[in-house]
C-alpha positions in Angstrom: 17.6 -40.7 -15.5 20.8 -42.2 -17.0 23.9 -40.9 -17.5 23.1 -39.7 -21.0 20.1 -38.2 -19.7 21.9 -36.2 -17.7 24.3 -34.8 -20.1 22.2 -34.2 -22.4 19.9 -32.5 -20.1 22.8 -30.6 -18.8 23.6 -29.5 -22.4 20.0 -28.4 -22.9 19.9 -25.9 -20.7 23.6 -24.5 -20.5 25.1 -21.1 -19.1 22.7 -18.1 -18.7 23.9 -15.0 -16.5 20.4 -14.6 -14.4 18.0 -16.9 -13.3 14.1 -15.9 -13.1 11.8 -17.6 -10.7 8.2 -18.5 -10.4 7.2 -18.9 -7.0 4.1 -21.1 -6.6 4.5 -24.8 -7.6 8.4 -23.9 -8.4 9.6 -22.8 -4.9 6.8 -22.9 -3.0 4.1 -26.0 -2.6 1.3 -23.8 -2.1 -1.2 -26.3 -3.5 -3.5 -27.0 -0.7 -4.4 -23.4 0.3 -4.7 -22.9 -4.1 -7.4 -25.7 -3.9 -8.9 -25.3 -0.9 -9.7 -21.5 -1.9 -10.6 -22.0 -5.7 -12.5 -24.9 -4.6 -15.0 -22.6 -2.7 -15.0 -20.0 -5.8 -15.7 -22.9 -8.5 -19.0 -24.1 -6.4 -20.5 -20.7 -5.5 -20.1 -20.2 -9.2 -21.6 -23.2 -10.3 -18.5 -24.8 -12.0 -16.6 -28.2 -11.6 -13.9 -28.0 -9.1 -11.1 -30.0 -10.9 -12.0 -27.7 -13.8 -11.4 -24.9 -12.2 -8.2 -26.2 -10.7 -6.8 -27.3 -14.7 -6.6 -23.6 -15.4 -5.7 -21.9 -12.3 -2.0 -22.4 -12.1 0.4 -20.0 -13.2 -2.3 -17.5 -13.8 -3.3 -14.3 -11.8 -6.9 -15.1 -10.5 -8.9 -12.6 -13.5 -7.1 -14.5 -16.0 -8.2 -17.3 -14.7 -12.0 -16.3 -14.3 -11.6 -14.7 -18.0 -11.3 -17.8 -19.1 -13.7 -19.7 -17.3 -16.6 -17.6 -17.2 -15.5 -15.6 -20.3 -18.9 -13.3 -20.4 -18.6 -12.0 -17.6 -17.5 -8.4 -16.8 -14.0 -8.3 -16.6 -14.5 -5.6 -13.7 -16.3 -8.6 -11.9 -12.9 -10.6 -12.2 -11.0 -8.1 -10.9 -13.3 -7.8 -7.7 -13.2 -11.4 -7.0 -9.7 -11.4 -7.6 -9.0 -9.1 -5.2 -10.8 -11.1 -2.5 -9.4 -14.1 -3.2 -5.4 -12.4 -3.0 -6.8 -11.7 0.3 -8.1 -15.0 1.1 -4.9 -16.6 0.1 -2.5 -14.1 2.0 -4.2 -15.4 5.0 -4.0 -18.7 4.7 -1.0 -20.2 4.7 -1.5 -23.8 6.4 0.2 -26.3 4.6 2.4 -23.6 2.7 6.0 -25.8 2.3 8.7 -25.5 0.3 9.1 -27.5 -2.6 12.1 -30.2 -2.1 15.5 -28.5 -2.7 14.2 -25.0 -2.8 16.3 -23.7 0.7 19.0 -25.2 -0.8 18.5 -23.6 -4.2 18.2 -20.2 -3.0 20.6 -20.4 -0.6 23.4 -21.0 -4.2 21.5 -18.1 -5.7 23.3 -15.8 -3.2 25.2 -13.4 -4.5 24.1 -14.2 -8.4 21.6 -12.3 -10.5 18.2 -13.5 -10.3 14.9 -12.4 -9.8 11.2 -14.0 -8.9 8.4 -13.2 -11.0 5.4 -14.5 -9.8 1.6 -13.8 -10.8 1.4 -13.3 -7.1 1.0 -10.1 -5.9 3.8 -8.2 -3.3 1.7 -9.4 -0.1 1.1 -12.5 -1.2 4.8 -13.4 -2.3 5.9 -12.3 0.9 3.5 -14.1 3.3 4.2 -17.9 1.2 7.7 -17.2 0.8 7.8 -16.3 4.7 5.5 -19.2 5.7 8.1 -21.6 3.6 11.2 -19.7 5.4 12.6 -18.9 1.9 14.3 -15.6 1.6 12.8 -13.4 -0.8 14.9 -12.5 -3.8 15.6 -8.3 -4.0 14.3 -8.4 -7.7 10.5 -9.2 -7.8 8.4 -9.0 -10.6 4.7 -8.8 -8.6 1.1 -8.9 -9.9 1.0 -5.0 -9.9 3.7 -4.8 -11.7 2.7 -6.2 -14.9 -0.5 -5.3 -17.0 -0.9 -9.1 -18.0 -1.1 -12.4 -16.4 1.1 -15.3 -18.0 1.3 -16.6 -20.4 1.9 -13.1 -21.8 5.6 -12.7 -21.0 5.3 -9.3 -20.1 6.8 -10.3 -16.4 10.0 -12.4 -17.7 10.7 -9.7 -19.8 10.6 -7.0 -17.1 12.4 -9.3 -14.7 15.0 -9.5 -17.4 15.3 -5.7 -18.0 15.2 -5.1 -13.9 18.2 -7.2 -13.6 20.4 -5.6 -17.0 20.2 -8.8 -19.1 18.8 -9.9 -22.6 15.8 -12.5 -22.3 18.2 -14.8 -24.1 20.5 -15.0 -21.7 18.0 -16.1 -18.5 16.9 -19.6 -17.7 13.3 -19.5 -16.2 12.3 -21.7 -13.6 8.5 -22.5 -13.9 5.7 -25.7 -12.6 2.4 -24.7 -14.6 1.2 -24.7 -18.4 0.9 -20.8 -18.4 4.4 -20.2 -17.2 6.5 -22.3 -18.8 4.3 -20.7 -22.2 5.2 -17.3 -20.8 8.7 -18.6 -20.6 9.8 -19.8 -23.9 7.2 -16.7 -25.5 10.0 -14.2 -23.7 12.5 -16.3 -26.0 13.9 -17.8 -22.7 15.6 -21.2 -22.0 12.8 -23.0 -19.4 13.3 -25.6 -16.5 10.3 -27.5 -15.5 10.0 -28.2 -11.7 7.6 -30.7 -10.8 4.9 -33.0 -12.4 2.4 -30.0 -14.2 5.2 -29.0 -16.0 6.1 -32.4 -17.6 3.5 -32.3 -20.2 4.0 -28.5 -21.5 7.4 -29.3 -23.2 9.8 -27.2 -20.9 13.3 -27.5 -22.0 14.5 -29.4 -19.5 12.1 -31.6 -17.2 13.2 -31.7 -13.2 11.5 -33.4 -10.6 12.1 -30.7 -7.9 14.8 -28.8 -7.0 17.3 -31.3 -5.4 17.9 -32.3 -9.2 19.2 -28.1 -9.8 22.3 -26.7 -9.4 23.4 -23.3 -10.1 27.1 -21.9 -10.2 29.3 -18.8 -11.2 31.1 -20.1 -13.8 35.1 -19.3 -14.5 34.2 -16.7 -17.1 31.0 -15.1 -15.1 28.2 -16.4 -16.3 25.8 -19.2 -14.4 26.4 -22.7 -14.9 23.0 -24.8 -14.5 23.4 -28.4 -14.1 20.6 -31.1 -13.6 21.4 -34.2 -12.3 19.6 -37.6 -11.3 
């Protein structure tokens, strides 16, 4: 990134006054529990793992079956869904953070900011524990929300927990479905990661070493991306 890069990058995304947070693939690298789980559920269902694995981020687990197997009973998707939750909440091998995440949260003491996450409570709390990332006090979980992203049902409520107009947060997402959620909540979006680069975010980020966050003079959040 060169130095225009960065100030125009910098310029792009500009003050906010509360930050929201995806979890997986933003904070988390939960990636090899996600596969090896949906892997399993692709071939006892007769479909192409790396199929399976295009849709699945950012997505509760029915939204993802809707659109894969979309005649089938959504009741069915909400059965298998809640045995994969479980699945996932007890795996966590391989569970990391994602570079620059302890750091991040760490500067997110003290300033509003919330994780919204298509998660659900236990699952949030068992990959933010296994990554030894603190988990924020506002949390938008999977039954809190009566649709998966993209819908931006869950940026809006994390907006309206913490007192603030969508406009002024700055979402922090990885996958297709978020970063749609995102900007469709008529937030400013930060792309973390490599799935994010090709869903037009509004600012692209490699991880979170590139991501700084700071009270500004007047009180509002300052987000900066550097090289």
């Amino acid at each position: 990134m060169t130095t225009s890069d960065q100030v125009q990058a910098v310029q792009a995304v500009g003050s906010c006054k509360a930050v929201l947070l995806d979890m997986d693939g933003t904070l988390v690298n939960s990636d090899a529990a996600v596969e090896r789980i949906w892997h399993r559920w692709a071939v006892a269902h007769g479909l192409h793992p790396q199929e399976v694995l295009k849709v699945v981020h950012g997505r509760q687990g029915y939204a993802t079956m809707a659109v894969l197997l979309p005649e089938r009973p959504m009741e069915q998707n909400y059965a298998d869904n809640r045995e994969l939750l479980a699945l996932e909440t007890a795996d966590t091998e391989g569970v990391v953070p994602v570079a620059g995440a302890p750091e991040f949260m760490a500067s997110l003491v003290g300033l509003p900011h919330a994780l919204v996450t298509s998660a659900d409570e236990a699952l949030a709390q068992a990959r933010m524990t296994a990554s030894g990332l603190p988990m924020p006090r506002v949390r938008v979980t999977a039954e809190d929300v009566g649709a998966s992203k993209p819908d931006p049902e869950g940026f809006l409520k994390g907006a309206a927990e913490l007192g603030f107009a969508p406009a002024d947060c700055i979402v922090f997402e990885d996958s297709e479905a978020g970063i749609r959620a995102g900007l469709a909540a008529g937030m400013r979006v930060v792309g973390v990661g490599p799935r994010a680069a090709a869903h037009a975010p509004t600012v692209q980020v490699r991880d979170l070493t590139q991501v700084r966050v700071e009270r500004a003079a007047d009180g509002t959040l300052d987000v900066r991306v550097s090289d």
